[in-house]
N, C-alpha and C positions, 0 to 999 in steps of 0.2 A: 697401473691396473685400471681397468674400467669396470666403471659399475654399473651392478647388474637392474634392471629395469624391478621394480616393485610388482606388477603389477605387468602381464602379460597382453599384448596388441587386444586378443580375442576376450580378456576378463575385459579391459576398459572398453570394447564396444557393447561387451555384455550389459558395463553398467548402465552406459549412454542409453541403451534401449527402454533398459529399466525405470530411468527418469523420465525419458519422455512419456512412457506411459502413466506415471503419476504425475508429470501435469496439467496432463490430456485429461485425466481424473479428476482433478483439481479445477480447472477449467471448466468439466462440466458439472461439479460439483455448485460451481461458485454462478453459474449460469442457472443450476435449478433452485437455489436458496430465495425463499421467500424476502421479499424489500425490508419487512420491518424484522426480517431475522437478524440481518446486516446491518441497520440500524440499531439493534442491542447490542452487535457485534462493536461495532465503531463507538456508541454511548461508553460501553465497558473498559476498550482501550481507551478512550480521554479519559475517563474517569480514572484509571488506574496513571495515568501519565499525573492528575496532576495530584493524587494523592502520595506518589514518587516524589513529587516537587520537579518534573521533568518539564523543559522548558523549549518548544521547538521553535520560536521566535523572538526576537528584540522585541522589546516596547516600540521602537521606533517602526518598524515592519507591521508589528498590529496596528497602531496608528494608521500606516499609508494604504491599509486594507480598510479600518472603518472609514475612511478620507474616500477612498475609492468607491465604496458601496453608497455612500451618502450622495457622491457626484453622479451614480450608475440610478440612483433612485432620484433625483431631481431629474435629470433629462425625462424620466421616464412620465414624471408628474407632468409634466413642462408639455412633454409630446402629447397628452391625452389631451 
């Protein structure tokens, strides 16, 4: 026996439609958000990440990021 589809051709374009208009919302949402709104925004989530104890790199990876900034900020000394 086959089974029957959840969810009819015309409901799932329906929803398709539905999302793209909330990202189009989102989108322009996120285009009219003040800099330093987004910046309390992003402050909150690390802050929440590391009060979690949530960890999204190695020590070795942050290392080869402070390594890389250090070589990105001597050139830069070096060039002036």
């Amino acid at each position: 026996m086959k089974a029957k589809p959840r969810i009819t051709k015309t409901q799932a374009r329906a929803w398709t439609r539905r999302w793209k208009l909330v990202n189009k919302a989102e989108r322009q949402e996120l285009r009219t958000t003040p800099i330093e709104a987004k910046f309390r925004q992003l402050a909150t989530m690390m802050h929440t990440a590391r009060v979690l104890g949530w960890k999204t790199s190695t020590d070795a990876e942050t290392q080869a990021v402070r390594d890389r900034w250090i070589r990105l900020k001597r050139a830069i000394l070096d060039a002036g």
